[in-house]
Structure formats: C-alpha cells, structure tokens
Residue, then its C-alpha position, 0 to 999 in steps of 0.5 A: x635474570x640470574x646474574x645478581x646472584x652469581x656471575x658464573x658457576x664452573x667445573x674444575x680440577x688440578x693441571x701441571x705447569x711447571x711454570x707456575x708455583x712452587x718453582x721447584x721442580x721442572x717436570x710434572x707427569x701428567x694424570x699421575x698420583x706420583x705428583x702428591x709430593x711434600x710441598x716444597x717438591x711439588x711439580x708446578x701446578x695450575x687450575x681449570x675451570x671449565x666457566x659458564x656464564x649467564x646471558x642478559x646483563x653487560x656484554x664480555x669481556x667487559x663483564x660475565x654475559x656473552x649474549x643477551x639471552x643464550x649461556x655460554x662457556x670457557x675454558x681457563x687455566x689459572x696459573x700462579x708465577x711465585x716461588x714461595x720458597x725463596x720469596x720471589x714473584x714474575x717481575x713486575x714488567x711481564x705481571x703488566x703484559x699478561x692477562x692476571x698478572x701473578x695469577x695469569x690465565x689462559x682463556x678461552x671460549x668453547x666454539x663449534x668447532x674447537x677451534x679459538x677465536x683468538x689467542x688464549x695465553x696470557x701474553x696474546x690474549x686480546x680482549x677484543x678478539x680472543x674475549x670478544x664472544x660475538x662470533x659465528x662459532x661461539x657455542x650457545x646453550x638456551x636456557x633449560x637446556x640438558x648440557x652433556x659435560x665431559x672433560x678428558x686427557x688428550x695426547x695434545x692436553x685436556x679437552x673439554x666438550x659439552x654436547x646440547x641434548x636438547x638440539x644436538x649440537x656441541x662445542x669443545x676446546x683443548x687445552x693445546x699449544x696448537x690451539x694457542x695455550x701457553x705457560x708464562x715463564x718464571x723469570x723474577x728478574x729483569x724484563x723478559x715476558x716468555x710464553x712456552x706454547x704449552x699442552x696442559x695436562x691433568x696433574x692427578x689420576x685420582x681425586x682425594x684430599x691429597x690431591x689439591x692444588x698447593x696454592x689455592x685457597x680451596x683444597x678440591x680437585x674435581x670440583x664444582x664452585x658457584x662463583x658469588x659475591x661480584x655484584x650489587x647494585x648501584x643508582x649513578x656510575x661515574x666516568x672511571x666505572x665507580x659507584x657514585x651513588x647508592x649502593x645497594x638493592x632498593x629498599x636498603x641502599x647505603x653510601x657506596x665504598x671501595x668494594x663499588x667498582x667495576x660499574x656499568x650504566x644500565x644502558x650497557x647491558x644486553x637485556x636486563x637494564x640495572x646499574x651495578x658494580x662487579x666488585x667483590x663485596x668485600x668487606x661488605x658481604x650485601x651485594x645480591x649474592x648474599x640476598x635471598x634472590x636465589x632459587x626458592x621455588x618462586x619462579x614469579x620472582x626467582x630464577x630455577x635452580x640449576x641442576x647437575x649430576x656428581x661427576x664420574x670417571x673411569x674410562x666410560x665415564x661410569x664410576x661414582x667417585x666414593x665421597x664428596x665434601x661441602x666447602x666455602x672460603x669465607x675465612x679467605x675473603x674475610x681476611x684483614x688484607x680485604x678489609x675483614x676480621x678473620x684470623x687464619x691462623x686461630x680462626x678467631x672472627x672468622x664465620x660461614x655467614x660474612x657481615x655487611x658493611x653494618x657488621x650484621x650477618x649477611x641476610x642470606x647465604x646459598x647453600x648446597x641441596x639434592x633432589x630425591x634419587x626417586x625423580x626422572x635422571x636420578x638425583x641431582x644437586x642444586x644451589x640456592x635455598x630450598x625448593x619445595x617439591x624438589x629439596x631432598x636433603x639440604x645437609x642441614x642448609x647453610x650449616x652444610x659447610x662445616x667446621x674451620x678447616x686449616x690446611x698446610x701452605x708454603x710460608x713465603x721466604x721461608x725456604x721450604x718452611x710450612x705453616x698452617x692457614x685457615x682459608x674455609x670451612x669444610x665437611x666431608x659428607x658420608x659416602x656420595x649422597x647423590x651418585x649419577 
C-alpha cells in the first residue's frame, strides 16, 4: 500500500488565467517568455498538475483512491482569485459556490475517450458525477505498469495524454471550454459567481527560475511534486469525520488534535482496512509521510519505488532541459498561521526536517535519488530512501534540498509593493544529472 506515504505525485507547470492573481492585466499570451513581467504587471496565472492517485484506500472524491487496486490520474488547474495590489479577494458568496474557494480548480479525470465525466470548472463541478471515478471511461493503470506522459499546447488549450505501454491502451483530456474548463470571474464585490468558459493555455516557451508562477510557494514550472503530509493514522473516528481517539502508527500513538480531520473508518476503504485522517500534519509532522515507510529496497514491508525520466521538450519531445533543482517548502507549512515557528522573513526556525507534535525532528523525511544511466531505459529519478541495487546518486539524501531560498511576492495592499518571503529550501543542481 502506498497511500501512507503520499497521496499523490503529480506533473506540473504554469498556465495563463487572466482571472486569477494579480488581477492586473487582462491578456496573456500563451507559450510566451514575454509573460516574464515585474510582478505588479504579471498576466493572470494559474497551475497544473497533471495528478496521479493511488489505488486501495477510501474511494474519490472523498479521498485520494479512485479504485481498489488500479491508479488513476486528473488534470487540474489551480487558479488563485486575489488582486494582491489593492488588497481584494472574490466575494465570499462565490468563494461558497466553487470547488477551492479563493483557490479554486478545475478538475478533471483522464478518460478513454477524452471526454469528461462531468463538468471540471469550479462552479458546475459535482462531486458526485464529475469526481465520481466509478465510470466505464475512466482511464486505469495497474500497478508496475511503464506509463508514456505527454503534455502539449493545443489550439483549444493543454492537453494531456498517457499512453499504457504495458497494454496499449491510453486516456487524455484537454484543457477546453469545449470540454467544460472555465475560469471564475474576479468580482470582489457583491454577489455574482460568473464561469468564462476558458482554453487554458501554457504561460511560458521555456522553463528557468524566471518562469514561476507568481503566487505559489514553490518557485517551478516544469515540475515534478510527491504531494505528503495528508495522512496518519487514527484508532476511532467520530460522526464529524474527526479523530476521537489515538493518532499515530501502532507503537507511537498520542491523544489526536486539530490536524486529525478529514477521518474514514476502516470499513470505507476499498481494500486496505486502516482508520486514518487526511489532515495535513501540520503543526505536527508525524503522519506516515515522515515515517520510514518509503521505498528502501524492502518490497516485504515497503512498496518500489516509483520511476520517472527528467522531462524533455521540443517539438519531438527529444531535447533535454539543461539544469534541474531539488526544493521543499517546508518553511511554508511550518509557518506561525499553521501552527509552526518559521520565520519567513529571516528564516529564523525554519528546517528541511519539520518537528512532530513533541517538538522532535520528524523521524524521516524522503528525498530525491537516481539510478545509474548504465541500467535498462537510462537513468531515472525516484523518491523515498535509498534503495540498494538501484541509488546511483542520492545528492547527499535529505540535505538535497539546500539552503533557504527568499523569493520576491506582492505585499498584499501594498499597491504594487514587493517583499521578499521565504517559503522553501532550494538548490540548483549542476547541469541535468539524469538526462532521458
């Protein structure tokens, strides 16, 4: 089972949406460096993450598995409706009508056909149709299976495909008005809730430290992210979906607290029967995420590792990207607002290795390897802990991740105004280490 330690890893990178943050400009042209702009004159920009979810424990969309032993995958866009220059947010009657609130998304699964299963924007979107993945055309992957990802411009917006090439078969979706997509529009005052059927583009041609998206705490474009930290374990779960009991792994159980939410029993799971919460471990990193439940080389007790080449580009899909970084936000989620004691603007408290609830270090925390160039397909990267027969280069294992890296954001109000926040800890590696 690999759902204890992440919920879901995903491909990503930056899309225009002139209705998402800053609010400033009211054009962006797609797949275009021009769109590197000083912040305050910044073309709308939102996020996609290209999602991939494991099979086996409680079913979407009221968790992360869409079956109890297959993957599946969706494409979503994130999209923040906040104009951080005169301090105003999407009134608060829309922010209750659309999946996200101020961070809304569109979502939607890869199918068979292409074709949605419901509507994706964030005002029609229903979890039980459009996040309901018990459908024929849903698009499957087993376990161990070698999955083709693309993800390309179309006249009509991004389209994403994965082709299984254990069986043949694939799945796709486009990020279309056709298909459903739709950007929420920015009205601060009032009542009105407006979806702009939408074809989301790329925002950028290239992909450098200069091409981020302007809101996030990450500072990527072309990215890949293990999403952790949303689950742990639970011994009772009360009618509200809380933790009313022990929070923990057996063997280190403790009272549960407010980060014990979002609870199923055991019987709501499709195959894997454990009771557990997908809060976010925070102020308390010591959900199974930061156990050492990772890949290790102990197929007995661990799941393999999961494998992926470094992305390339090009009209062939056949050019290396020159450089690549290692990054973790960690000074982000262990902020005072969620309960920590970093300090983003000096650093101060801030570490790559968050503390549990008992203030200790967090007993693991996975980190980025390689494998040797020399094996069958070339080199490829991996999460989790060493593996032995298969770590080539671990970059120095959780120390991989660098130094605190300040970035420049919008001070909110502050009418054009920058300062500088610190939200991860980040290197830049020498050249592409695993090139495809």
């Amino acid at each position: 089972m690999e759902l204890p330690a992440h919920p879901a890893f995903w491909f990503g990178m930056a899309m225009c949406d002139t209705q998402s943050y800053p609010e400033q400009v009211g054009t962006c042209a797609p797949d275009s460096d021009a769109n590197i702009t000083p912040l305050a004159q910044h073309p709308g920009t939102a996020f996609m993450e290209l999602q991939f979810y494991p099979p086996g424990w409680v079913k979407q969309f009221n968790s992360q598995s869409c079956d109890a032993r297959d993957w599946c995958a969706a494409l979503t866009i994130d999209s923040l409706s906040q104009d951080p220059v005169n301090g105003l947010n999407l009134n608060r009657t829309c922010q209750r009508q659309i999946l996200g609130g101020l961070e809304y998304v569109n979502f939607a699964f890869l199918t068979r056909s292409g074709t949605p299963i419901g509507p994706p924007n964030p005002l029609d979107f229903n979890p039980a149709t459009s996040g309901n993945p018990t459908r024929p055309n849903v698009f499957f992957m087993h376990p161990g299976d070698h999955i083709a990802v693309s993800m390309h411009d179309t006249a009509h917006g991004l389209q994403t495909v994965l082709v299984d090439k254990s069986n043949g078969r694939s799945g796709s979706m486009t990020a279309s008005a056709a298909n459903g997509f739709g950007q929420i529009q920015f009205a601060p005052t009032g009542t009105s809730c407006t979806e702009i059927a939408s074809d989301f583009h790329p925002m950028y041609s290239t992909s450098s430290p200069q091409t981020r998206g302007p809101w996030a705490a990450h500072s990527y474009n072309i990215a890949f992210d293990e999403e952790i930290g949303h689950f742990d374990y639970c011994t009772a779960v009360d009618a509200n979906g809380n933790c009313a009991g022990q929070e923990g792994a057996p063997g280190d159980q403790e009272p549960a607290d407010g980060d014990d939410f979002a609870c199923f029993p055991a019987t709501a799971s499709l195959l894997v029967r454990v009771t557990g919460c997908n809060g976010t471990n925070a102020p308390g990193f010591d959900g199974s995420s930061y156990q050492r439940d990772w890949p290790d080389g102990n197929t007995a007790l661990h799941p393999t590792a999961e494998l992926f080449s470094s992305p390339q580009t090009g009209s062939s899909f056949s050019v290396n990207y020159t450089q690549a970084a290692l990054e973790t936000d960690t000074p982000r989620i262990e902020a005072p607002d969620l309960g920590g004691a970093c300090d983003r603007a000096t650093g101060t408290g801030c570490t790559i290795v968050p503390p549990t609830d008992d203030g200790h270090p967090a007993r693991f925390y996975p980190f980025f390897s390689i494998t040797s160039n020399h094996r069958p397909g070339g080199c490829r990267w991996f999460i989790g802990n060493d593996v032995p027969g298969q770590t080539a280069s671990d970059f120095g294992g959780v120390s991989q991740y660098g130094t605190l890296f300040p970035q420049e954001y919008l001070i909110f109000g502050g009418g054009g105004a920058t300062h500088q926040v610190i939200n991860d800890f980040h290197q830049n590696l020498t050249g592409n280490p695993c090139p495809a």
